[in-house]
PQR file with spaces between the fields and no chain letter, atoms N, CA, C, O and H, PARSE charges and radii, in Angstrom:
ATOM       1  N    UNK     1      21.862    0.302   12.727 -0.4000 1.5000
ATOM       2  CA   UNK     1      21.727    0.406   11.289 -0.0000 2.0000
ATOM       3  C    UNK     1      23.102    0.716   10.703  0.5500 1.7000
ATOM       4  O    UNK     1      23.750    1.675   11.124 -0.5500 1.4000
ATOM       5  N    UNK     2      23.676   -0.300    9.475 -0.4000 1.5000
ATOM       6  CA   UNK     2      24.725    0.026    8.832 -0.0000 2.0000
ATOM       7  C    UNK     2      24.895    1.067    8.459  0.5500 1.7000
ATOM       8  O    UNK     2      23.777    1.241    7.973 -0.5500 1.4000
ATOM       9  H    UNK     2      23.150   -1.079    9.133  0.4000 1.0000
ATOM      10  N    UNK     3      25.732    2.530    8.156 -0.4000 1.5000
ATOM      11  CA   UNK     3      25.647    3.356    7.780 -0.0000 2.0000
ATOM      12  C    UNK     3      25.935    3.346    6.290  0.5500 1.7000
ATOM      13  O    UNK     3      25.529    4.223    5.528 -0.5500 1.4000
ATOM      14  H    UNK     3      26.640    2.389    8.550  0.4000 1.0000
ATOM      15  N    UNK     4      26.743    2.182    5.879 -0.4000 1.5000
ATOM      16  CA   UNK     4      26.931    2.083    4.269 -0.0000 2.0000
ATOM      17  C    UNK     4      26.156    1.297    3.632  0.5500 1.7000
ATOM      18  O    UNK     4      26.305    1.150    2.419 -0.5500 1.4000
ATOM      19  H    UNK     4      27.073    1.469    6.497  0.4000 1.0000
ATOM      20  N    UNK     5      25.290    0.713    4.248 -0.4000 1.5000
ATOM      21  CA   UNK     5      24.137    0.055    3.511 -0.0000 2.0000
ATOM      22  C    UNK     5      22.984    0.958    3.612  0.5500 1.7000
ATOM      23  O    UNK     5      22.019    0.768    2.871 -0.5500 1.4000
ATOM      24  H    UNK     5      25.169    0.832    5.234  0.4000 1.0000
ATOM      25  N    UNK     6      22.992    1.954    4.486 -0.4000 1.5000
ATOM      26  CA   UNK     6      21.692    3.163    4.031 -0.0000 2.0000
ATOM      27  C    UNK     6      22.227    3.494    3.024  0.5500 1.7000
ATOM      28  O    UNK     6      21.722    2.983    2.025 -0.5500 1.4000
ATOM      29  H    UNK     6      23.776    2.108    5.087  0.4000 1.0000
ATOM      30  N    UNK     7      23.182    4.247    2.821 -0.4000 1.5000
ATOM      31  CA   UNK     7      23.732    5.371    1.904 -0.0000 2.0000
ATOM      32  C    UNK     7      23.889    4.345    0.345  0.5500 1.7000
ATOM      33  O    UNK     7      24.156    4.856   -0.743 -0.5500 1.4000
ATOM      34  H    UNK     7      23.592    4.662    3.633  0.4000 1.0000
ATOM      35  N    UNK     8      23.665    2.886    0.548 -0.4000 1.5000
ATOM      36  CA   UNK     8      23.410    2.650   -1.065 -0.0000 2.0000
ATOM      37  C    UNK     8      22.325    2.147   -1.504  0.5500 1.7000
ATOM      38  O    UNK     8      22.048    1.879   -2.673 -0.5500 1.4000
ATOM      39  H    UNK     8      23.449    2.472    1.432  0.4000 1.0000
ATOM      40  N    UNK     9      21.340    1.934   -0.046 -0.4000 1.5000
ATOM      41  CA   UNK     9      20.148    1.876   -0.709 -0.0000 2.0000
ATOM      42  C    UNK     9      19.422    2.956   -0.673  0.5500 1.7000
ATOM      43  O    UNK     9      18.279    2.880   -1.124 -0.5500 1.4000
ATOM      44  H    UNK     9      21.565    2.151    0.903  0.4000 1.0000
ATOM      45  N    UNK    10      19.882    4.161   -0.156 -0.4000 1.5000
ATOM      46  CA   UNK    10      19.617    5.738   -1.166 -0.0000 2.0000
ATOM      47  C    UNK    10      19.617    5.673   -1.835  0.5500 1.7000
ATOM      48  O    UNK    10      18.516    6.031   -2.255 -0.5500 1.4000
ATOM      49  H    UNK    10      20.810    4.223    0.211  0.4000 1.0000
ATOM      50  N    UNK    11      20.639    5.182   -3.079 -0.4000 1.5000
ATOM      51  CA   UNK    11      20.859    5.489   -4.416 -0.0000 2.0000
ATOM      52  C    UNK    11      20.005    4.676   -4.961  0.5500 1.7000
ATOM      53  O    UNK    11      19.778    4.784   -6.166 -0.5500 1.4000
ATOM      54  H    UNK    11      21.533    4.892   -2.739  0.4000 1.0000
ATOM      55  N    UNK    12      19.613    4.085   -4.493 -0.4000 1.5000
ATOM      56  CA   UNK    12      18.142    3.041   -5.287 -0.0000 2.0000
ATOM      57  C    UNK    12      17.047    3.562   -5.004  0.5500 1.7000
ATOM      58  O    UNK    12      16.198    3.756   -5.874 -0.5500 1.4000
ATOM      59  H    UNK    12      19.797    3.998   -3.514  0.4000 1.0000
ATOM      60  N    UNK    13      16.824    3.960   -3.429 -0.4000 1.5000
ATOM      61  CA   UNK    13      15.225    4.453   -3.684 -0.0000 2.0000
ATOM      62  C    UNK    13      15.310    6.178   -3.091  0.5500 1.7000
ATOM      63  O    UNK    13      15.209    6.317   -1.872 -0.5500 1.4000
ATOM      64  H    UNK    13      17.513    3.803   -2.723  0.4000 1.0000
ATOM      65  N    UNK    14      15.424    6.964   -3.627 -0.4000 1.5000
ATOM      66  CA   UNK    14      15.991    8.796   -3.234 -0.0000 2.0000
ATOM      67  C    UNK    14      15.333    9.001   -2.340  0.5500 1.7000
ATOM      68  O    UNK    14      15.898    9.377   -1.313 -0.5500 1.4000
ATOM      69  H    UNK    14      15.506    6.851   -4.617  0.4000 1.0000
ATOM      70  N    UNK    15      13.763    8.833   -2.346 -0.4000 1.5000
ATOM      71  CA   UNK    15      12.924    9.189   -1.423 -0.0000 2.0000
ATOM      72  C    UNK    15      12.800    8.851   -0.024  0.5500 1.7000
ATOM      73  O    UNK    15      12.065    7.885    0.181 -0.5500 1.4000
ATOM      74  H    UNK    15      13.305    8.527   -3.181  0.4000 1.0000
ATOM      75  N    UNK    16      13.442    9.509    1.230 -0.4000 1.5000
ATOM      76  CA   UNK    16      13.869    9.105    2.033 -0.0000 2.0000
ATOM      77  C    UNK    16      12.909    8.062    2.695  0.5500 1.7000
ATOM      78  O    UNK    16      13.125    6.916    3.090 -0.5500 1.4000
ATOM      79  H    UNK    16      14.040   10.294    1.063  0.4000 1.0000
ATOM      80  N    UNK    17      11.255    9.188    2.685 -0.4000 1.5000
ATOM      81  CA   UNK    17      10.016    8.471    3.206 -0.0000 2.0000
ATOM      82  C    UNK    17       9.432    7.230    2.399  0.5500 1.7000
ATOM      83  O    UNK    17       8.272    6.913    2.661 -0.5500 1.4000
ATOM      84  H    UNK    17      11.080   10.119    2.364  0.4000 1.0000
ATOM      85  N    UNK    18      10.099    6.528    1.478 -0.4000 1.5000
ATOM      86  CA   UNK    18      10.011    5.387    0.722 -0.0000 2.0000
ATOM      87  C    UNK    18      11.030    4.481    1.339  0.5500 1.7000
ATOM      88  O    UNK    18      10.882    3.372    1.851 -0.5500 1.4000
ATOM      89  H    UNK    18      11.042    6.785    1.265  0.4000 1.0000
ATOM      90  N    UNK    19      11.767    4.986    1.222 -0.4000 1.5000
ATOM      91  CA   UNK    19      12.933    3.750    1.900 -0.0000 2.0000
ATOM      92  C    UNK    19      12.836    3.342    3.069  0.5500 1.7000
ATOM      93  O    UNK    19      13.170    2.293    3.621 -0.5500 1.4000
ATOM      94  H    UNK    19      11.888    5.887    0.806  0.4000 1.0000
ATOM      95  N    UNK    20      12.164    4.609    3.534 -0.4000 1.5000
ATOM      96  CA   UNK    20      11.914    3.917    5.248 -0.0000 2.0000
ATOM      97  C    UNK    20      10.711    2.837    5.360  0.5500 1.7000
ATOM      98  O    UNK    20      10.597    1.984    6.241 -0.5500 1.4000
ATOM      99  H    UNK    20      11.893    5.461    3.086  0.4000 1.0000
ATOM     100  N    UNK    21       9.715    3.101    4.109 -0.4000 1.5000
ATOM     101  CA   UNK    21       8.659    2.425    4.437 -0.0000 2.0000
ATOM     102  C    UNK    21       9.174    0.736    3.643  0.5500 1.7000
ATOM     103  O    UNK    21       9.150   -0.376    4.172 -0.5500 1.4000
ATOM     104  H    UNK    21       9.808    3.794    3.394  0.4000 1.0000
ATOM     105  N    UNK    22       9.529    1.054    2.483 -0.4000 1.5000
ATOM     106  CA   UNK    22      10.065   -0.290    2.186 -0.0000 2.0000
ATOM     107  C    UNK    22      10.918   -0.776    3.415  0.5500 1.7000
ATOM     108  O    UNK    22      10.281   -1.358    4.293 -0.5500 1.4000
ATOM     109  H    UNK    22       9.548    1.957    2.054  0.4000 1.0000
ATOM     110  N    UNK    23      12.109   -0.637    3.577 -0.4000 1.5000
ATOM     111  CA   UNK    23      12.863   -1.329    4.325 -0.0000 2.0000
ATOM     112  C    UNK    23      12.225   -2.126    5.570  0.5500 1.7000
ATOM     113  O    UNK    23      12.462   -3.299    5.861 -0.5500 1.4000
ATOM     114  H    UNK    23      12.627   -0.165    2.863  0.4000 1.0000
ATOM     115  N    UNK    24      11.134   -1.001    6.420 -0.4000 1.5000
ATOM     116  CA   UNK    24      10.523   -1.152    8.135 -0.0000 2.0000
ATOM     117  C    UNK    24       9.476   -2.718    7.143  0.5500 1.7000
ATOM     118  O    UNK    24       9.410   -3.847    7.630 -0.5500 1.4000
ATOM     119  H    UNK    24      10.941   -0.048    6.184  0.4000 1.0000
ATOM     120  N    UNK    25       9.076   -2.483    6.318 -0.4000 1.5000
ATOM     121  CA   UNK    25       8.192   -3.629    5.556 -0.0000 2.0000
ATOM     122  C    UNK    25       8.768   -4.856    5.310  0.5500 1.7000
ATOM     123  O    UNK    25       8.476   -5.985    5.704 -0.5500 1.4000
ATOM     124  H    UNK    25       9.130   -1.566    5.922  0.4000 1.0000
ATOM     125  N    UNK    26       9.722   -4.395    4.520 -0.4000 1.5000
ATOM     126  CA   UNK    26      10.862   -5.705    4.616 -0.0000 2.0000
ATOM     127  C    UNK    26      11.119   -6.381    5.705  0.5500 1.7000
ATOM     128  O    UNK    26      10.825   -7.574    5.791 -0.5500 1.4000
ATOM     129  H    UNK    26       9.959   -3.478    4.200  0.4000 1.0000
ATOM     130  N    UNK    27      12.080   -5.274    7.313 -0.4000 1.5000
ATOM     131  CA   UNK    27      12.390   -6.280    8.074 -0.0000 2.0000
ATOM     132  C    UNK    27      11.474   -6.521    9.028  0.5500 1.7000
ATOM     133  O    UNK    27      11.952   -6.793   10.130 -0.5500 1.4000
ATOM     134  H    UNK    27      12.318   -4.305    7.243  0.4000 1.0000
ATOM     135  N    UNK    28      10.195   -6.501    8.932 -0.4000 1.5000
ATOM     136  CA   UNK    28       8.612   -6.882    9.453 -0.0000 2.0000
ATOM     137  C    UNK    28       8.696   -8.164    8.508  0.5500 1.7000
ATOM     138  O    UNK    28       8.256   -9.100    9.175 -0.5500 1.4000
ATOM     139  H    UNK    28       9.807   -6.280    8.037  0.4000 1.0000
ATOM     140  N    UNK    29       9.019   -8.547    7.418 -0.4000 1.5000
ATOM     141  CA   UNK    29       8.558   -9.880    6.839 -0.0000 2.0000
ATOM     142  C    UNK    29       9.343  -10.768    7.039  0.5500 1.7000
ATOM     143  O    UNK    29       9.089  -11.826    6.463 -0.5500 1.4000
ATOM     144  H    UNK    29       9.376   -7.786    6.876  0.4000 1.0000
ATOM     145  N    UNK    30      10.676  -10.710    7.972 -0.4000 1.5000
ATOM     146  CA   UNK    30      11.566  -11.191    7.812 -0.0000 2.0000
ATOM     147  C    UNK    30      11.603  -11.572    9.351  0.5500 1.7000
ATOM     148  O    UNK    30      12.176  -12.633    9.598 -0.5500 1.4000
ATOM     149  H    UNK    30      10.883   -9.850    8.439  0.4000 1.0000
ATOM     150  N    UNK    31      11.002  -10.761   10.581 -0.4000 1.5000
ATOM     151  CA   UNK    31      11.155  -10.690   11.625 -0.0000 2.0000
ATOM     152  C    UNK    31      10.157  -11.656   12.009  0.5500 1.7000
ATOM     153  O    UNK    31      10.330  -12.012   13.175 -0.5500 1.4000
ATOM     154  H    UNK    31      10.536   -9.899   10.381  0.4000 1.0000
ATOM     155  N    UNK    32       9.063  -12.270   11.381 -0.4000 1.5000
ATOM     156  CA   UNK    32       7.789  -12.929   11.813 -0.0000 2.0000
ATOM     157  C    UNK    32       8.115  -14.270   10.449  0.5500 1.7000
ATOM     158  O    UNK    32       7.300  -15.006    9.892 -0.5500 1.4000
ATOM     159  H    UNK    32       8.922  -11.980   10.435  0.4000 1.0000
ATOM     160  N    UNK    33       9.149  -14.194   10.322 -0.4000 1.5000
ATOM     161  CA   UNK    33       8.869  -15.487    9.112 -0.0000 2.0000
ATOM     162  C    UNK    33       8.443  -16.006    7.835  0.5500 1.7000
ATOM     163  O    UNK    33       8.383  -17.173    7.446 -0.5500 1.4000
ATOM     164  H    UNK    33       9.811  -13.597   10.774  0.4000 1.0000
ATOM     165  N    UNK    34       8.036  -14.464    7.007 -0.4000 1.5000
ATOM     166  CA   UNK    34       7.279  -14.623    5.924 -0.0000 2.0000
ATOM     167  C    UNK    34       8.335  -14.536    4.843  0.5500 1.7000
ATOM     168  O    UNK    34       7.957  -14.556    3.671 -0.5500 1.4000
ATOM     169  H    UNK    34       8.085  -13.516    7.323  0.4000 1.0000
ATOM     170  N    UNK    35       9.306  -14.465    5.058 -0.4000 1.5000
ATOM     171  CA   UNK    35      10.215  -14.381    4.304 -0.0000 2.0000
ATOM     172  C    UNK    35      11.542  -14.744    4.672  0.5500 1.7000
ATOM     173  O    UNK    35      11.711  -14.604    5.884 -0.5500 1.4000
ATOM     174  H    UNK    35       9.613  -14.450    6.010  0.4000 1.0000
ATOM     175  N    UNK    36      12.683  -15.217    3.975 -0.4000 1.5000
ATOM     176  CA   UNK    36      13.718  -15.265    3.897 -0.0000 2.0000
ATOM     177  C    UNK    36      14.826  -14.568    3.730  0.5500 1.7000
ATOM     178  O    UNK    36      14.521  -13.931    2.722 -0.5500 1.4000
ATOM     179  H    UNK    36      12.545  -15.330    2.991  0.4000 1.0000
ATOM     180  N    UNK    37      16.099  -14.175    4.058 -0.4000 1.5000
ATOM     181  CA   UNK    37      16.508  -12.990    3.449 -0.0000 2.0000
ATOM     182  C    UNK    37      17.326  -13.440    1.859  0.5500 1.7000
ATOM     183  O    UNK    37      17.840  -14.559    1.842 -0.5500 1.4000
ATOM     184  H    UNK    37      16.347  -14.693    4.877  0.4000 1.0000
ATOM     185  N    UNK    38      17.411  -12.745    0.821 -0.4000 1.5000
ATOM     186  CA   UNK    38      18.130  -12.757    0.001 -0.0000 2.0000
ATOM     187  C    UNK    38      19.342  -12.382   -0.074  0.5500 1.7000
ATOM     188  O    UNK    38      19.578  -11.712   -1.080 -0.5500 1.4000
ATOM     189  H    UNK    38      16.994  -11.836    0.834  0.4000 1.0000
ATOM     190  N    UNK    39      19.986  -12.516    0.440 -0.4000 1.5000
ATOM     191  CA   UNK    39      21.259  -11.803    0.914 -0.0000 2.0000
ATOM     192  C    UNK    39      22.189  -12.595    2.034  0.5500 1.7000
ATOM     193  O    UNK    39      21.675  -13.195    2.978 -0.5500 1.4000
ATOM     194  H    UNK    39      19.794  -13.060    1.257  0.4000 1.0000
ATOM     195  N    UNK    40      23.902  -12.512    1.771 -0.4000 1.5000
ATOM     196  CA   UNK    40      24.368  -12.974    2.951 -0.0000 2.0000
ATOM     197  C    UNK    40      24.373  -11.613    3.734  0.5500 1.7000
ATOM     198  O    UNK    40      24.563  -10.604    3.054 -0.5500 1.4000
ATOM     199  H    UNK    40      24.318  -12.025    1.004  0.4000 1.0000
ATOM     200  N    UNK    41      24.207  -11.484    4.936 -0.4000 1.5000
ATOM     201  CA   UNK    41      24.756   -9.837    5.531 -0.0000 2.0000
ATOM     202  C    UNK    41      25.419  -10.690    7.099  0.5500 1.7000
ATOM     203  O    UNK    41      24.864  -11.507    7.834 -0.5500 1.4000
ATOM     204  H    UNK    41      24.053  -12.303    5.489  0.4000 1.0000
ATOM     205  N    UNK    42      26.787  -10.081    7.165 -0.4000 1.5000
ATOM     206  CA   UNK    42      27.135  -10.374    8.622 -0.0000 2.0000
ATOM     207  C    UNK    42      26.339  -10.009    9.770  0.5500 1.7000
ATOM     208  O    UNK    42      26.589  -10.494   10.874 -0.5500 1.4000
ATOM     209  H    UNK    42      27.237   -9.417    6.568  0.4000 1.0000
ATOM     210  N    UNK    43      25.052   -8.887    9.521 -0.4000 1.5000
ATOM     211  CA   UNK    43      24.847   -8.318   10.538 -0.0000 2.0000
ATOM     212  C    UNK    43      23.450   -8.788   11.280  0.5500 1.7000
ATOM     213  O    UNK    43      22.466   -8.667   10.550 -0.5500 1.4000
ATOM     214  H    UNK    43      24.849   -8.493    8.625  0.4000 1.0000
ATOM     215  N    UNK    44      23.281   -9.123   12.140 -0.4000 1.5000
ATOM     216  CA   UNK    44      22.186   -9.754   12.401 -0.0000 2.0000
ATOM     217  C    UNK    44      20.623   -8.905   12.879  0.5500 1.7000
ATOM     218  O    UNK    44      19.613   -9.334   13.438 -0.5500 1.4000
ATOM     219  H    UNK    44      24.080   -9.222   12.733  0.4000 1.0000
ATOM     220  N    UNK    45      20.960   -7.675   12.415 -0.4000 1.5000
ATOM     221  CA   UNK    45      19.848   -6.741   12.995 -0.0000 2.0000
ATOM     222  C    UNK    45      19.035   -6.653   11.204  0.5500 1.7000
ATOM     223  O    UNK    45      19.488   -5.739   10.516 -0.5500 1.4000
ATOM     224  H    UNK    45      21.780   -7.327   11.962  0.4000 1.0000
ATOM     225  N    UNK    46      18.133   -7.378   10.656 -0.4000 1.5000
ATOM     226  CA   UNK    46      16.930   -7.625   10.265 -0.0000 2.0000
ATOM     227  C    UNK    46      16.758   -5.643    9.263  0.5500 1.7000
ATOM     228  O    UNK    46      16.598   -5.559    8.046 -0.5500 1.4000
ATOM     229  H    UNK    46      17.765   -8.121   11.216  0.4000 1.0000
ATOM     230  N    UNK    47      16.831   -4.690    9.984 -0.4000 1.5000
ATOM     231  CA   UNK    47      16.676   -3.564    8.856 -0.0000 2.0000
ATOM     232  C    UNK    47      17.810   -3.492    8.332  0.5500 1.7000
ATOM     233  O    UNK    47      17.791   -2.866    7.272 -0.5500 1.4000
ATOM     234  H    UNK    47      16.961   -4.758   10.973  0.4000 1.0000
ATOM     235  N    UNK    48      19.006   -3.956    8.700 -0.4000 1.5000
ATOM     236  CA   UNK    48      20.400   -4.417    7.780 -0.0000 2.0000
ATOM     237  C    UNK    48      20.620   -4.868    6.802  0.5500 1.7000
ATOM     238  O    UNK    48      21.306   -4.365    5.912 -0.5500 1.4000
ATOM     239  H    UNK    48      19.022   -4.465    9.560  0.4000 1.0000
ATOM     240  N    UNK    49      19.758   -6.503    6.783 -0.4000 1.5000
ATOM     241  CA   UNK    49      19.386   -7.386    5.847 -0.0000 2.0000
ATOM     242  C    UNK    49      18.581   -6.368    4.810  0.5500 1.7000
ATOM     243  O    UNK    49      19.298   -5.946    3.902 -0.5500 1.4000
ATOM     244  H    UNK    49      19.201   -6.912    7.505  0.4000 1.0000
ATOM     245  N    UNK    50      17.619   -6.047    4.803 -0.4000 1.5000
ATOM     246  CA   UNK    50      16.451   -5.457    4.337 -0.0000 2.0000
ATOM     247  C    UNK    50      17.120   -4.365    3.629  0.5500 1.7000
ATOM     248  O    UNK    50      16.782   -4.407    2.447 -0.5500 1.4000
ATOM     249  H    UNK    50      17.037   -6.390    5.540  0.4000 1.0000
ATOM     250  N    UNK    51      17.933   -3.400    3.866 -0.4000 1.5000
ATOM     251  CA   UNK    51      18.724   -2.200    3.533 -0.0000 2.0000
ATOM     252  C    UNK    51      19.459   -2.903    2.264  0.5500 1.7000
ATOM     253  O    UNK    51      19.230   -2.592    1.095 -0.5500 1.4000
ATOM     254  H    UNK    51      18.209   -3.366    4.827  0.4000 1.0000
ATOM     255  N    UNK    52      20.481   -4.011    2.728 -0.4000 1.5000
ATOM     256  CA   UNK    52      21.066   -4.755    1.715 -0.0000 2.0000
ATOM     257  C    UNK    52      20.759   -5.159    0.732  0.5500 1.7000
ATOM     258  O    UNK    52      21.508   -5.175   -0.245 -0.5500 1.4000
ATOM     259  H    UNK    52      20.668   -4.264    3.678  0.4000 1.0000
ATOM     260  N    UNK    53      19.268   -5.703    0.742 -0.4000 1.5000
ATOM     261  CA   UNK    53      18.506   -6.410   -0.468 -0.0000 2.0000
ATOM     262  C    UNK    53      18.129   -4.892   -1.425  0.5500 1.7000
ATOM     263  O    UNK    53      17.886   -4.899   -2.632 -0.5500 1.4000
ATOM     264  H    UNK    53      18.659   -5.690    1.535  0.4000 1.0000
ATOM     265  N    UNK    54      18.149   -4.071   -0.837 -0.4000 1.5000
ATOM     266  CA   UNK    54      17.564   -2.466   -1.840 -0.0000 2.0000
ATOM     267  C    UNK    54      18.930   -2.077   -2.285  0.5500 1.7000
ATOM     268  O    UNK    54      19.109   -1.685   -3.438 -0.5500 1.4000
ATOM     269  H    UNK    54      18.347   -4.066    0.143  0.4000 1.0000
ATOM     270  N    UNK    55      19.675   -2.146   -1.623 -0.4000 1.5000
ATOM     271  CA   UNK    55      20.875   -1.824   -2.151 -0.0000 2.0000
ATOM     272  C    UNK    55      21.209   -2.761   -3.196  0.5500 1.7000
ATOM     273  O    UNK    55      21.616   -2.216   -4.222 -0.5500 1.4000
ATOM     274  H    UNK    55      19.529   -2.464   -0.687  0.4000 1.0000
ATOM     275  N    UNK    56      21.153   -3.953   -3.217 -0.4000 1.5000
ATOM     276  CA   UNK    56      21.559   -5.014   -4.158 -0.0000 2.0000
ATOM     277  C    UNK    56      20.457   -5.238   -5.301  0.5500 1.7000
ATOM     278  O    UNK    56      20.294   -6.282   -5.933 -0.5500 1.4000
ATOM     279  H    UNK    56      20.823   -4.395   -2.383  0.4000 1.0000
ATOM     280  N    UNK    57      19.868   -4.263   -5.413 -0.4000 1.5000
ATOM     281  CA   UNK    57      18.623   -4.041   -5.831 -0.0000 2.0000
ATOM     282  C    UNK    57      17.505   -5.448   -6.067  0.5500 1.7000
ATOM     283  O    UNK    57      16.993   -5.763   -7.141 -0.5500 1.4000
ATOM     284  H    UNK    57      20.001   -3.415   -4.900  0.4000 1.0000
ATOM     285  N    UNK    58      17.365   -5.975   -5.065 -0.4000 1.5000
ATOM     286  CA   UNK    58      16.471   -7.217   -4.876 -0.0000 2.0000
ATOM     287  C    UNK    58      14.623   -6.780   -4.500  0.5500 1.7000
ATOM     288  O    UNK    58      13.709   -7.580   -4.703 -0.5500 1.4000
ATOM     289  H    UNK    58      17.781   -5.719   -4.192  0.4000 1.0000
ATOM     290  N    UNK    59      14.455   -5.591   -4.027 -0.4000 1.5000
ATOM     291  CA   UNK    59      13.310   -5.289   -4.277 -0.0000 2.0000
ATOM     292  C    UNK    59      13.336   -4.072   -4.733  0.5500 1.7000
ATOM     293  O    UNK    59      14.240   -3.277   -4.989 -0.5500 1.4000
ATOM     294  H    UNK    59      15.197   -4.941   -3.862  0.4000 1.0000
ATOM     295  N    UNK    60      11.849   -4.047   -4.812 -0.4000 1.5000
ATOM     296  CA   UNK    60      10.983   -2.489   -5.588 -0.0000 2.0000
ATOM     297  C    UNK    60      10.128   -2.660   -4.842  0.5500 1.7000
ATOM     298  O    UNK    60      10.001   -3.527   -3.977 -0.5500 1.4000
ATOM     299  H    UNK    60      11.114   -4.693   -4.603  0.4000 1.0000
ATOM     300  N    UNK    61       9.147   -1.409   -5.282 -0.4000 1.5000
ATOM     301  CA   UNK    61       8.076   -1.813   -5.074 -0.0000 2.0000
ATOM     302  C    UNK    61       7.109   -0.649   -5.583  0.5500 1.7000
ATOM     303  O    UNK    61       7.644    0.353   -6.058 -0.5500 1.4000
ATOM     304  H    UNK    61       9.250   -0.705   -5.984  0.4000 1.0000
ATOM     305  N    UNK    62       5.621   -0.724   -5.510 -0.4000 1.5000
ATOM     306  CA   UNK    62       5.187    0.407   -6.564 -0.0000 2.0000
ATOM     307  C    UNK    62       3.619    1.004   -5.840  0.5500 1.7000
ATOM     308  O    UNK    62       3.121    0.787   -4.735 -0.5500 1.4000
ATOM     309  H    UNK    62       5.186   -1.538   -5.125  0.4000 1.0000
ATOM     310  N    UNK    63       3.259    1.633   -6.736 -0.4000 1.5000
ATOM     311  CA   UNK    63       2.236    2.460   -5.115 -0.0000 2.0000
ATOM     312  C    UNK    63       0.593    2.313   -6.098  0.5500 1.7000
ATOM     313  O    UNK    63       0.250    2.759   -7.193 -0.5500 1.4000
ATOM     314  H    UNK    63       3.663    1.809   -7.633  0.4000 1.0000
ATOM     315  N    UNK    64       0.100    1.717   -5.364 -0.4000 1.5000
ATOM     316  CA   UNK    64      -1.488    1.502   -5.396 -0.0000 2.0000
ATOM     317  C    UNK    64      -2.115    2.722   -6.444  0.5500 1.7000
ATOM     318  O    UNK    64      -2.100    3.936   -6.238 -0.5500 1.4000
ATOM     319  H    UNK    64       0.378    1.354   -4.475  0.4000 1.0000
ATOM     320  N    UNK    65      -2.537    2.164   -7.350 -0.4000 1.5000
ATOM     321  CA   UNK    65      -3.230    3.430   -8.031 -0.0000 2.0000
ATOM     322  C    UNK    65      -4.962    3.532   -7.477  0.5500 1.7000
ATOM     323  O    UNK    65      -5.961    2.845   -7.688 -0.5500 1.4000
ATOM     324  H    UNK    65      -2.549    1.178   -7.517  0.4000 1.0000
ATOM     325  N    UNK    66      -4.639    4.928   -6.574 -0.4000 1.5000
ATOM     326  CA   UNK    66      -5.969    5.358   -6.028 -0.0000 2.0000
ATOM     327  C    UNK    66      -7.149    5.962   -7.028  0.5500 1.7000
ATOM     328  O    UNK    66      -8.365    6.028   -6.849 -0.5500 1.4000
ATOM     329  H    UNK    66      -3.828    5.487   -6.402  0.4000 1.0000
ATOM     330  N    UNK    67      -6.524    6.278   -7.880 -0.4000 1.5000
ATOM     331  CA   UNK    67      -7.286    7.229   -9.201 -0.0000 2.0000
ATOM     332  C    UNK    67      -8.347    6.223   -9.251  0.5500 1.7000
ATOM     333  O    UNK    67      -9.493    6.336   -8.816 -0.5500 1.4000
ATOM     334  H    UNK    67      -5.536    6.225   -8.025  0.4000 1.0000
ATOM     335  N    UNK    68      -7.777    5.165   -9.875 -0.4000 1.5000
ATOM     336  CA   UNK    68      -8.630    3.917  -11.136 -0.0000 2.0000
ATOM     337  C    UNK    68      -9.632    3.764   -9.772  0.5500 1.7000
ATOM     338  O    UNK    68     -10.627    4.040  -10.443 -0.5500 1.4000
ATOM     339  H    UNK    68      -6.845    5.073  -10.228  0.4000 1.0000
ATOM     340  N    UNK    69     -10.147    3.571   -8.533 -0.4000 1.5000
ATOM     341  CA   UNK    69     -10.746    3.152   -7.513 -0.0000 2.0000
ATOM     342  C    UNK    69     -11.661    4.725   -7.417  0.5500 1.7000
ATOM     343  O    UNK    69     -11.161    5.849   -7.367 -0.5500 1.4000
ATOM     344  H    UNK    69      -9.339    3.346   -7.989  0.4000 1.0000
ATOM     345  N    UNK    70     -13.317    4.315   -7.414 -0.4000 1.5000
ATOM     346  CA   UNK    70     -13.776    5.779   -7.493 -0.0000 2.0000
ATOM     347  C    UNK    70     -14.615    5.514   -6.540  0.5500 1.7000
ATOM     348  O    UNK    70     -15.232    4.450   -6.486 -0.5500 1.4000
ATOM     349  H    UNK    70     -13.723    3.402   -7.455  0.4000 1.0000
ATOM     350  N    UNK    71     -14.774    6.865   -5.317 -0.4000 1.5000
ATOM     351  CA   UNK    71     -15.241    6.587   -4.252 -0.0000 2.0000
ATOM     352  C    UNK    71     -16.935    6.495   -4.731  0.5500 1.7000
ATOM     353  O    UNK    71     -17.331    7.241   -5.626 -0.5500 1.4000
ATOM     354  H    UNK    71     -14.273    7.729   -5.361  0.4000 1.0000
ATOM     355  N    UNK    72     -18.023    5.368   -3.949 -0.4000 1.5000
ATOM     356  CA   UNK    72     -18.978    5.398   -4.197 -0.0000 2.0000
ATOM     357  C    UNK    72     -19.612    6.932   -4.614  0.5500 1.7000
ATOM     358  O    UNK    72     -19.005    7.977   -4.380 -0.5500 1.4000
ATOM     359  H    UNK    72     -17.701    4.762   -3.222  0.4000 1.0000
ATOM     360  N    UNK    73     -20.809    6.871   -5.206 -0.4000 1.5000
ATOM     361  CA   UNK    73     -21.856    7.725   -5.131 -0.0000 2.0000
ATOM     362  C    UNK    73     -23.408    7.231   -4.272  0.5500 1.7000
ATOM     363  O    UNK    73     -23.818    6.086   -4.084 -0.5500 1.4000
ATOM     364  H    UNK    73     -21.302    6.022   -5.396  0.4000 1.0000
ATOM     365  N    UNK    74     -23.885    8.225   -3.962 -0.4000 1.5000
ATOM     366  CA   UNK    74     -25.037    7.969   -3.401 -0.0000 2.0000
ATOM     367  C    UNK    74     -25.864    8.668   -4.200  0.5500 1.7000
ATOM     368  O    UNK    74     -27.075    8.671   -3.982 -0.5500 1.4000
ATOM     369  H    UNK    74     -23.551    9.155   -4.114  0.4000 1.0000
């Protein structure tokens, strides 16, 4: 893992346990083909790419609203 491509896609997503989950998501879509990378990156290790695109701010992403979903009643 690049060490200067973590440290600027920190500054995009703070939350350490977010970035890990975006990024491991990212280079899972990238590792099986579902995606392309957006990005040139010299480096060929896939959470590199993925780090880069957050850093270059090419994704987001946003969290399921559990509220609006109400567990059955019986």
């Amino acid at each position: 893992m690049n060490n200067e491509y973590f440290a600027r896609a920190k500054k995009v997503i703070t939350d350490p346990q977010v970035l890990a989950v975006v990024a491991s998501k990212r280079a899972r879509q990238l590792a099986l083909g579902n995606a392309r990378p957006m990005v040139k990156c010299d480096s060929p290790n896939l959470l590199d790419i993925a780090l880069l695109e957050i850093a270059e701010g090419l994704l987001s992403y946003e969290f399921a609203d559990d509220a609006s979903e109400e567990a059955p009643t019986e």
